[in-house]
C-alpha positions, 0 to 999 in steps of 0.5 A: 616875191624876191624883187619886192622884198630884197630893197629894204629887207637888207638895210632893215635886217641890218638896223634890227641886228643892231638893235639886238646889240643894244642894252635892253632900255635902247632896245625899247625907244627901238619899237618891235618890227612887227610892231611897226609893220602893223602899223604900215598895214593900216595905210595898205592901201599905198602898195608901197607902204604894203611892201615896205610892211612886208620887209619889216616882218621879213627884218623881224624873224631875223631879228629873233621876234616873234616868227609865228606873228611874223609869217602868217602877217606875211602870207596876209601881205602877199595876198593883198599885195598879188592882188593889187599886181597886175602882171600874173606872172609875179601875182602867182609868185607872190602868192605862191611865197604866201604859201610858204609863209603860211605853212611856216606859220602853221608849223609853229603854231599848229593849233591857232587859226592865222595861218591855216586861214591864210593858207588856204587863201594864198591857195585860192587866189594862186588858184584864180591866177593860174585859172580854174582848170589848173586849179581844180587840185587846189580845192581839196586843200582849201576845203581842209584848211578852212574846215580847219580854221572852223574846228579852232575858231569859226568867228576868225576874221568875221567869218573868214573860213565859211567866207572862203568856202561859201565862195569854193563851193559857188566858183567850182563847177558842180561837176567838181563838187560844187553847190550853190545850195552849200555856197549860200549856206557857208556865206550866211554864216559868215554873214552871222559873224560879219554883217558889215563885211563888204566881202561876205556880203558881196560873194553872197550877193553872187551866190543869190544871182546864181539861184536866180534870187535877183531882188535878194542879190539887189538888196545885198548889194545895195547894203554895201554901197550903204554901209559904214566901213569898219575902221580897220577894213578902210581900203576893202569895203572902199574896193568893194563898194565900187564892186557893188557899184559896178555890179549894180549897173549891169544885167539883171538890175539894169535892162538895157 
């Protein structure tokens, strides 16, 4: 994670210090770097302006804003950013200094949702990276913090939590804990919360084919490649219209 923050991160603590300087009515023609980071979050989908987001909230927390709003949008710019990393090695460090930036969050902000969520899911993809049986540990973690997320606000990221456990309970052997039964129930729900994102949809889409319900999974994926992307999940639904795609052209739907 290091060798993707550190070229900027110097050059913009330095410029915010500055700014820290300034009378106050400088400091406004300045703009917050949190500000700014977000709206480099919007254009994600070039990685360097992802990076480059990542390092104004690294400037930000040494600038004095806000540290809570500043590491749990870094925990969810290292999940974006390990999963467009091709090495595994750095996709497992990156998300491994999500961790860490989400727990900051939690600490300072134990009651709110952001960083319980984004916790648990910088735990799942360091998870995939490190491949399931390394992972297995992790569950238990996840569970918690998504049931956590449920207890403060169960719409949170259109139904992130029973997304995130919708797909535990589907990828853990049953020997572990697993359940298709209880993945379908949790990606309903997160259906009911949001019905237009391509993740929900997708996952549920994969639960279906596991309990060999084919024409409902067909039908789901199908709705994807249909669907008008919401405006602030641009890059995602792009990314998981072609997943849908792709899925759509193998066995069961395509007999070859």
């Amino acid at each position: 994670m290091t060798s993707i923050r550190r070229p900027l991160i110097a050059a913009l603590a330095l410029a915010a210090l500055a700014a820290a300087a300034l009378p106050a009515r400088a400091q406004m023609s300045f703009g917050g770097l949190i500000s700014q980071s977000d709206a480099l979050y919007v254009e994600r989908a070039d990685l360097a302006k992802a990076q480059t987001a990542l390092a104004k909230l690294q400037a930000a927390i040494a600038a004095g804003e806000d540290a809570y709003s500043a590491y749990w949008r870094m925990a969810r710019l290292a999940y974006w950013i390990g999963e467009h990393t091709a090495d595994n090695d750095l996709k497992k460090r990156i998300f491994s200094q999500g961790i860490e930036d989400a727990k900051k969050a939690i600490e300072l902000g134990p009651d709110k949702a952001d960083g319980h969520f984004w916790l648990g899911v910088c735990y799942g993809v360091y998870g995939e990276a490190k491949g399931k049986l390394k992972s297995l540990s992790l569950v238990k973690p996840i569970k918690a913090e998504m049931r956590r997320v449920l207890e403060i606000d169960p719409a949170y990221d259109r139904g992130g939590a029973d997304r995130v456990l919708g797909r535990v309970f589907h990828e853990v052997p049953r020997i572990a804990g697993g359940s298709e039964k209880t993945s379908l129930e949790h990606l309903l729900k997160a259906v009911e919360y949001g019905p237009n994102v391509g993740l929900n949809l997708l996952y549920l889409a994969d639960t279906y084919l596991s309990l060999d319900r084919v024409e409902d999974a067909r039908k789901t994926l199908e709705t994807i490649v249909g669907m008008e992307p919401l405006p602030d999940l641009l890059p995602e639904t792009a990314e998981e219209k072609a997943q849908a795609r792709e899925r759509l052209e193998k066995k069961p739907f395509v007999k070859k």
